[in-house]
C-alpha positions as CSV (number, residue, x, y, z in Angstrom):
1,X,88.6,79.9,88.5
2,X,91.9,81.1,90.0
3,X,93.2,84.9,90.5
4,X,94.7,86.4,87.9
5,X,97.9,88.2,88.2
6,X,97.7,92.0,88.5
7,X,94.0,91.0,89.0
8,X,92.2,93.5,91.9
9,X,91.4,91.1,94.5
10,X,89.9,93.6,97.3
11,X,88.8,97.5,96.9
12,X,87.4,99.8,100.0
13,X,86.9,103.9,99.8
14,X,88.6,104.8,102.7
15,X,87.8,108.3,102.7
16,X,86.7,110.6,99.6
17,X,89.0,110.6,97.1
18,X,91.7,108.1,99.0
19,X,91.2,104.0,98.0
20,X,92.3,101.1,99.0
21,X,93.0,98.2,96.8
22,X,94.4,94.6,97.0
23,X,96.2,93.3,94.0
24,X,97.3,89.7,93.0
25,X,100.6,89.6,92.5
26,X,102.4,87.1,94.0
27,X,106.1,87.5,93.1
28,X,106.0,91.0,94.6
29,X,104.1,90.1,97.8
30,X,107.3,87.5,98.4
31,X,109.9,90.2,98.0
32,X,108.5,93.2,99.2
33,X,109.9,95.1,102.2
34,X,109.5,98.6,104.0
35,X,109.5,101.4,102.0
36,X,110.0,99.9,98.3
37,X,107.3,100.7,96.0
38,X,106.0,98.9,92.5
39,X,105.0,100.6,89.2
40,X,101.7,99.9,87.8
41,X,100.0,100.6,84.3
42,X,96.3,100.7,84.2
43,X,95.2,100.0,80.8
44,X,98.0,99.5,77.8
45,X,99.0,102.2,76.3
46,X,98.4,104.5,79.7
47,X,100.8,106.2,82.1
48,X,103.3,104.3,84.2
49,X,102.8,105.5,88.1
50,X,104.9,104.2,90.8
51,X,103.0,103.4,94.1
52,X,103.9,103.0,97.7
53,X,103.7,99.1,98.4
54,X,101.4,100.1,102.0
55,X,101.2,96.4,102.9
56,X,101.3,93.1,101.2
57,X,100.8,89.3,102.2
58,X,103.0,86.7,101.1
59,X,100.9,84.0,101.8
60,X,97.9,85.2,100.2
61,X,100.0,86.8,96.7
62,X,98.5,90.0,97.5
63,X,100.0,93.7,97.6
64,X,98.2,96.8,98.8
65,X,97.9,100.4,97.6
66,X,96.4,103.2,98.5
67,X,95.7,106.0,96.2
68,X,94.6,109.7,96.5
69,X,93.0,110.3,93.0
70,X,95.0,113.9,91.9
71,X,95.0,113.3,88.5
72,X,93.9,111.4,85.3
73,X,95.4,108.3,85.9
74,X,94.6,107.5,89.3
75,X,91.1,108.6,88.6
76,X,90.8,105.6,85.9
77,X,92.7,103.5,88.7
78,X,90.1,104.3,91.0
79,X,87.5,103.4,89.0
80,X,88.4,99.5,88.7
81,X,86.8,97.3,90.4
82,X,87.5,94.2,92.2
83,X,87.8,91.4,89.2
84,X,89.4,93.8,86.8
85,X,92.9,93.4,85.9
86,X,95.5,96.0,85.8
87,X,97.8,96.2,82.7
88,X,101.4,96.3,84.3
89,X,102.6,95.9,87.5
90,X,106.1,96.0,88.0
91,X,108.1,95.3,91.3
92,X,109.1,95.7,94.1
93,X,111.3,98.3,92.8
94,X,113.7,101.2,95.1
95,X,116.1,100.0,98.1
96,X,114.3,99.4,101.5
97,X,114.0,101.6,104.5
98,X,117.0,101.3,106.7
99,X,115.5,98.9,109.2
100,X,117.5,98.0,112.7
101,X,117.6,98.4,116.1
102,X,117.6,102.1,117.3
103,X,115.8,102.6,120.5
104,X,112.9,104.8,120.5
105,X,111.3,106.0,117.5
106,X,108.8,108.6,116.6
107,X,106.8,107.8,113.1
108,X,105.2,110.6,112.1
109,X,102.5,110.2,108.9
110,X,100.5,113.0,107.7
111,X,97.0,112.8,105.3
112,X,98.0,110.1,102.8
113,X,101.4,109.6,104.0
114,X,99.6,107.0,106.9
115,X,99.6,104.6,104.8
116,X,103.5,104.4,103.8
117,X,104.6,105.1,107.4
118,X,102.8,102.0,108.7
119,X,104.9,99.3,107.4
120,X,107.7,100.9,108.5
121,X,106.3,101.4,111.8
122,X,105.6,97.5,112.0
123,X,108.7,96.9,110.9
124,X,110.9,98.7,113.7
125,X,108.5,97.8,115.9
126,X,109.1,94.1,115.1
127,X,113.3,94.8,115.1
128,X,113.1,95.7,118.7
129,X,112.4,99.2,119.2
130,X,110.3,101.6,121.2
131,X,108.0,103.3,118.6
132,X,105.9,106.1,118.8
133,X,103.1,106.5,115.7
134,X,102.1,109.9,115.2
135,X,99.4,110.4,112.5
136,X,97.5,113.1,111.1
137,X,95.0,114.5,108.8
138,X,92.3,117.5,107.9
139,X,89.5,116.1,109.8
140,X,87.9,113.2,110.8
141,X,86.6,112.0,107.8
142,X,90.1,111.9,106.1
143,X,91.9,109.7,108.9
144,X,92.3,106.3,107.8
145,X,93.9,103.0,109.2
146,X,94.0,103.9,113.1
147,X,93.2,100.7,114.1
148,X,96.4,99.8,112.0
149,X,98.8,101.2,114.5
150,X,97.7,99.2,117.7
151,X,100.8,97.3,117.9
152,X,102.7,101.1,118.8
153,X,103.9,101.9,122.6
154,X,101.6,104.9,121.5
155,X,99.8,106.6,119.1
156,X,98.6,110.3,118.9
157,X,96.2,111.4,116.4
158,X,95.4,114.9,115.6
159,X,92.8,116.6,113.2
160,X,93.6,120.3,112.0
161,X,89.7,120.5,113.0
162,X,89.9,118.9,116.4
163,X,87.0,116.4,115.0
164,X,88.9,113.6,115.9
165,X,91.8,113.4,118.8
166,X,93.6,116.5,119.9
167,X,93.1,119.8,117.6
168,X,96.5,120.6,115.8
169,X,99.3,119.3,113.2
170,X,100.8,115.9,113.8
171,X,103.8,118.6,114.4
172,X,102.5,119.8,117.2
173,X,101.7,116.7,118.8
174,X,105.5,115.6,118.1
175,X,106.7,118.9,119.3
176,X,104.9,118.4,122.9
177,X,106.7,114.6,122.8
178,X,110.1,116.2,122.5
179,X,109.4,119.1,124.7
180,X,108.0,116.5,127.7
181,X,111.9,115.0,127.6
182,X,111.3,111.8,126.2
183,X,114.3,110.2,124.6
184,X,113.8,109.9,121.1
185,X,116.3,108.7,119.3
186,X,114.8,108.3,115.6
187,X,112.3,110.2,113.5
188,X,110.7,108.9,110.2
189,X,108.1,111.6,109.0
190,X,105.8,110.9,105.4
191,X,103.2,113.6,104.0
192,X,103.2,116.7,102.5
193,X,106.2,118.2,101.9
194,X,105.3,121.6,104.1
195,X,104.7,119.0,107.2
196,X,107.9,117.1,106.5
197,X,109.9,120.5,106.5
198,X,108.4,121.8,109.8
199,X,109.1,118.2,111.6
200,X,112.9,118.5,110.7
201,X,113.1,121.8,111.5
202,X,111.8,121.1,115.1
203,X,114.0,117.5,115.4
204,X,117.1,119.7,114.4
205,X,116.2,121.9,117.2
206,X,116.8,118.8,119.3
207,X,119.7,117.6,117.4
208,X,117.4,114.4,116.5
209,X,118.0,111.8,113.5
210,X,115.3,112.6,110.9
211,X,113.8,110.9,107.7
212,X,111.8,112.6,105.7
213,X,110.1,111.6,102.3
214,X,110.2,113.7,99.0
215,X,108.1,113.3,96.1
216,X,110.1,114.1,92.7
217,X,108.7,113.6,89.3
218,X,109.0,109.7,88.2
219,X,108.9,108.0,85.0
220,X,110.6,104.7,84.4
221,X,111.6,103.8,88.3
222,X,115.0,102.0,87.6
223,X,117.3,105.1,86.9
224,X,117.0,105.6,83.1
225,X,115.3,108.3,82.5
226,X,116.7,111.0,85.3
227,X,113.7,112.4,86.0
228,X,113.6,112.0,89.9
229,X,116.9,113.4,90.4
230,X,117.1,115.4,93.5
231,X,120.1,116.7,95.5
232,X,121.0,115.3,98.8
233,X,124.3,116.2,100.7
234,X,125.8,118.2,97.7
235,X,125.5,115.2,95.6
236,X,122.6,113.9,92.8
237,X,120.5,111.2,93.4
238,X,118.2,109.3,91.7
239,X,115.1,108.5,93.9
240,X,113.9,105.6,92.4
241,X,117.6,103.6,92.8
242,X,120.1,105.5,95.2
243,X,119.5,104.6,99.4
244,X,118.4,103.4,101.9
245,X,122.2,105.0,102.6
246,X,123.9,107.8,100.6
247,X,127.5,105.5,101.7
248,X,128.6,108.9,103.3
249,X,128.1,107.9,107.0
250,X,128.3,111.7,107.9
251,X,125.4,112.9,106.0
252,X,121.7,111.9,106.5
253,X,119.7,108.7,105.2
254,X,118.3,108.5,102.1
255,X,115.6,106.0,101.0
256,X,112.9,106.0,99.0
257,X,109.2,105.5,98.5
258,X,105.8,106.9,96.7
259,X,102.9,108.7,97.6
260,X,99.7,108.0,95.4
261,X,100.5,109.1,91.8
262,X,104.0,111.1,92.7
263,X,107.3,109.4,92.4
264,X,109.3,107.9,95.1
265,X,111.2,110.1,97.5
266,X,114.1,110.1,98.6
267,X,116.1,112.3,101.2
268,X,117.2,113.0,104.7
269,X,117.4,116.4,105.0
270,X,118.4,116.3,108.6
271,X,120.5,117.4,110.9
């Protein structure tokens, strides 16, 4: 027998309460690129939670997800195993990350936040540039997907604990690359949004291009319902539909994305 669409093809715990899961859907896998995401239903009748798309393979039909269970819904999502089927899943939905050719970049994910920042990663990486992967988390037990990153010029890893690479925030770790004077020319930055805040306010010490991630309330994920409206530049935005570029070439990037059961973000805050 066949997979099923929307059928979980692969699950792994990769730390407590964080999981990994591989989904069939084919359709998705073929259009998918950097920093979209896809909303999924568990069971009819349930709630509708959008979901960063943290890799996905074409050739196989398959998207993954990774999910911190925070809530009600991605506890039940947590609990389905490889076999079951899911009851929606809609996408890829939200406008790419701006992708091009930019010179050296610094990618900076914190706890959860790995897992979006790697396809981006990979894909700057693959356009040409210098990157620099900076990832973070509590402690040891909490880091995930290291072995992810090998295709980065570098990679720092730091544990709040010092149980695993140097003791610290991935903030300070990106602070000591910009104090060393190495150029860096770009900095995408994904986690909580008290991480995200203190990496733009270092990179606008240094007068560097930043991306950060917000995490606004979603519902519907195609503009409707106004929900994940945010203000970027003066201006509203929708998260789920406006970016990767607020088409005001003076102001920051916007773009969009999820982190486990919170909506997409969207905003560049910086400089």
């Amino acid at each position: 027998m066949g997979r099923l669409r929307n059928q979980i093809v692969g699950k792994r715990w990769l730390a407590p309460g964080m999981v990994q899961m591989e989904v069939y859907a084919p359709e998705i896998a073929e259009r998918a690129r950097p920093g979209q995401f896809f909303i999924v239903r568990v069971e009819e009748g349930g709630e509708r939670i959008p979901l960063t798309l943290a890799d996905w393979g074409p050739d196989e039909g398959t998207i993954t997800l990774v999910v911190q269970v925070v809530g009600v819904t991605t506890a039940k999502l947590s609990r389905r195993n490889v076999g079951d089927r899911l009851a929606d899943v809609v996408g890829p939905l939200g406008n790419p990350s701006k992708i091009g050719k930019f010179g050296r970049v610094a990618c900076v994910g914190g706890g959860v936040g790995v897992a979006p920042i790697y396809p981006i990663a990979r894909a700057l990486k693959e356009a040409g540039n210098e990157v620099v992967c900076i990832i973070g988390a509590r402690t040891e037990g909490l880091l995930f997907w290291k072995e992810r990153f090998s295709f980065a010029d570098q990679v720092l890893v730091t544990t709040d604990d010092g149980s695993y690479g140097r003791k610290g925030f991935v903030t300070d770790a990106l602070g000591e690359l910009l104090e060393s004077g190495q150029r860096v020319d770009l900095v995408y930055a994904i986690g909580p949004v008290v991480m995200m805040r203190a990496v733009s306010e270092l990179t606008r010490e240094h007068g560097i291009r930043t991306i950060v991630s917000l995490n606004p309330i979603m519902v519907d994920g195609t503009g409707m319902c106004g929900a994940c409206r945010v203000t970027v530049g003066g201006r509203k935005r929708f998260a789920c539909v406006d970016g990767p570029d607020p088409e005001q070439p003076p102001l920051p990037l916007v773009h969009g994305r999820t982190h486990a059961s919170r909506g997409p973000w969207i905003g560049r805050v910086q400089p």
